[in-house]
Structure formats: structure tokens, C-alpha cells
C-alpha positions as semicolon CSV with decimal commas, in nm:
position;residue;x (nm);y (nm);z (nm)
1;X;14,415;7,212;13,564
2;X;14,150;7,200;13,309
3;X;14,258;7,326;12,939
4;X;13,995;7,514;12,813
5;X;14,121;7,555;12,470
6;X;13,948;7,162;12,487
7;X;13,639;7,337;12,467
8;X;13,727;7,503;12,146
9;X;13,832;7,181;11,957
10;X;13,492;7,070;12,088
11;X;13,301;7,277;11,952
12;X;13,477;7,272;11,621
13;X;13,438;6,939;11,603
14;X;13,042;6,944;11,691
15;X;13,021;7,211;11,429
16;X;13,170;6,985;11,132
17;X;12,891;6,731;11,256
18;X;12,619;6,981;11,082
19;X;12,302;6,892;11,283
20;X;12,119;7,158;11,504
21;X;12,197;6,999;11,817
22;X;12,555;6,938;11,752
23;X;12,560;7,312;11,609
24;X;12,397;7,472;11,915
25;X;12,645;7,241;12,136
26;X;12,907;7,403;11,941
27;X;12,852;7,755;11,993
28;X;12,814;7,680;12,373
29;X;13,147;7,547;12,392
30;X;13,323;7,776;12,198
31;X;13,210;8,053;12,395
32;X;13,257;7,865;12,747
33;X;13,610;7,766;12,606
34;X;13,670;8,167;12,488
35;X;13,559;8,187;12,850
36;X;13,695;8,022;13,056
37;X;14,095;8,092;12,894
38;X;13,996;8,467;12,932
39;X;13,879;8,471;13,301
40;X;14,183;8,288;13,378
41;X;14,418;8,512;13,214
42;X;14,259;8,763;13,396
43;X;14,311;8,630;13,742
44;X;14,654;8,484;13,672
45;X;14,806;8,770;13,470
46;X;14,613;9,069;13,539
47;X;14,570;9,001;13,900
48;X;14,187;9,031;13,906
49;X;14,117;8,816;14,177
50;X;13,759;8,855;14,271
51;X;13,712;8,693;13,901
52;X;13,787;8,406;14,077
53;X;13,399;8,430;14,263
54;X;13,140;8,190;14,094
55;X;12,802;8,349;14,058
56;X;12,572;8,423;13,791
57;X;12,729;8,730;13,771
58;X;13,086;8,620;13,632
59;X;13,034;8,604;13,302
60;X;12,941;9,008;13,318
61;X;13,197;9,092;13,547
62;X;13,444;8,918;13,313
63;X;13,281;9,158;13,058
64;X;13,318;9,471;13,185
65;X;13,659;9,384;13,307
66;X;13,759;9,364;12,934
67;X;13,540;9,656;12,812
68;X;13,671;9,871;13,026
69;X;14,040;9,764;12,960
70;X;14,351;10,009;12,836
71;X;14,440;9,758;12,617
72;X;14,270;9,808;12,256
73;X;14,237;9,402;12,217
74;X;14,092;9,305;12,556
75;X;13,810;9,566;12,487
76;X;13,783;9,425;12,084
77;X;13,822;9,026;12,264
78;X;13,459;9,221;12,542
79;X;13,271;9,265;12,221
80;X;13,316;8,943;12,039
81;X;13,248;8,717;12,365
82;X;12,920;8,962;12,470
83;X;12,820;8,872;12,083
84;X;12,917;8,466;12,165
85;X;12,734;8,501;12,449
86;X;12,410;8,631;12,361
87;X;12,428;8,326;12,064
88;X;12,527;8,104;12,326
89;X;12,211;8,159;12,502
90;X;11,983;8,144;12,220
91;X;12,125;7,820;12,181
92;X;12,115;7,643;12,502
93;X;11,755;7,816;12,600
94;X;11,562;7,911;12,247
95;X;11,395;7,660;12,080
96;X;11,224;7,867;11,800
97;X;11,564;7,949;11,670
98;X;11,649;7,656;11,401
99;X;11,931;7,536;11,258
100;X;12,021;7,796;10,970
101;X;11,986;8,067;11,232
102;X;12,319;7,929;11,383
103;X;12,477;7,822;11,100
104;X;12,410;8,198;10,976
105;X;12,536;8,324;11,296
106;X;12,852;8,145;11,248
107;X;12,946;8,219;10,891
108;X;12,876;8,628;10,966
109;X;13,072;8,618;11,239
110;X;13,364;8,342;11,172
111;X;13,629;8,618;11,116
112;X;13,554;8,786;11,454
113;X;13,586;8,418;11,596
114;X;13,911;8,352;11,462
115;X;14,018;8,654;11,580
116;X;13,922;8,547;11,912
117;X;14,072;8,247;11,984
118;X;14,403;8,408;11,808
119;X;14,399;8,673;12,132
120;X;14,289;8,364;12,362
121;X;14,609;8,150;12,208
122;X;14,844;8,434;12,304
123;X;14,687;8,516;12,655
124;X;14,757;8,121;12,719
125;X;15,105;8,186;12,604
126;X;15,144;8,440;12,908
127;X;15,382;8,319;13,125
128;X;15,212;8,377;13,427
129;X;14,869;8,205;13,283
């Protein structure tokens, strides 16, 4: 079974590279890593098995799944990945955006990042994940 959290090293290590390319690589794996660790969490732990559909719709299923959670952290982990996300596409589809726009992107929102893959590293901890 794949390990996403390889997706996160990846894109840290595309991000110490400091070109645009590398940079925008980076924020697409980070958020497919943040991802794909939470979908599976959510199928394996929470049950949610129709998560477990692939269509263009997952990644907003997976979404409201988590922003309509109980639990205070699942709906905090919704807003941080909706955030990754829209950066993610800017990156992988917008070419007027440049290089310092990412790098900006990433410095504002580092902290909320961290925080991120610290939920993500505890949901993989589950023992059901």
C-alpha cells in the first residue's frame, strides 16, 4: 500500500530546491500527500466508504466530510487542505502566477501546514488506518 506521507517528504524536498517549477511541484504534492493520508483515514477509521469512489468529485466530498465533522480538528484539518488546494491548482494550471507568489503562499501559511501534517501523522497512527 502506497505511503502517502512520501508525498510530503517530496514536496519538502522540491521546496528546498528553490526554483518555480520545483516550488509549484511542491505544493502539489504536499497537498496530494495531506490528501491522500486523510481520505484514507476516513475510509479505514471513520468508515466512510463511498470515499473510496474516484471521480472528480473526491477531493470535495473528502471536504465536506471534514467540514462537516464533530470533531473540532477534522473541520480545522477541511480548511487548511480547501486553502492547499486552491494553491495547488494555481500551481499545476496558472501560469501568470510566478515564483514569489508561491514562495509567499508558503511562508503565510507554513504554521497552518505544520499543523496539518501533525493531525495527518496522528490519523496514520490510528490503528485501524
Amino acid at each position: 500500500m502506497f505511503d502517502w506521507k512520501k508525498f510530503i517528504l517530496l514536496g519538502e524536498m522540491l521546496y528546498d530546491i528553490k526554483t518555480e517549477e520545483s516550488i509549484r511541484t511542491a505544493i502539489s504534492r504536499l497537498y496530494y500527500g495531506l490528501f491522500g493520508i486523510v481520505r484514507r483515514y476516513l475510509i479505514n477509521v471513520k468508515h466512510k466508504y463511498y470515499l473510496k469512489e474516484k471521480d472528480a468529485t473526491i477531493h470535495k466530498r473528502v471536504s465536506i466530510e471534514l467540514k462537516h465533522s464533530k470533531d473540532s480538528t477534522e473541520r480545522e484539518l477541511s480548511e487548511i487542505l480547501n486553502i492547499l488546494r486552491v494553491f495547488r491548482n494555481h500551481a499545476d494550471y496558472d501560469e501568470e502566477y510566478g515564483e514569489q507568489f508561491f514562495v509567499e503562499f508558503l511562508f503565510e501559511n507554513k504554521k497552518d501546514i505544520e499543523i496539518a501534517i501533525d493531525i495527518v501523522n496522528y490519523f496514520k497512527n490510528h490503528p485501524n488506518y
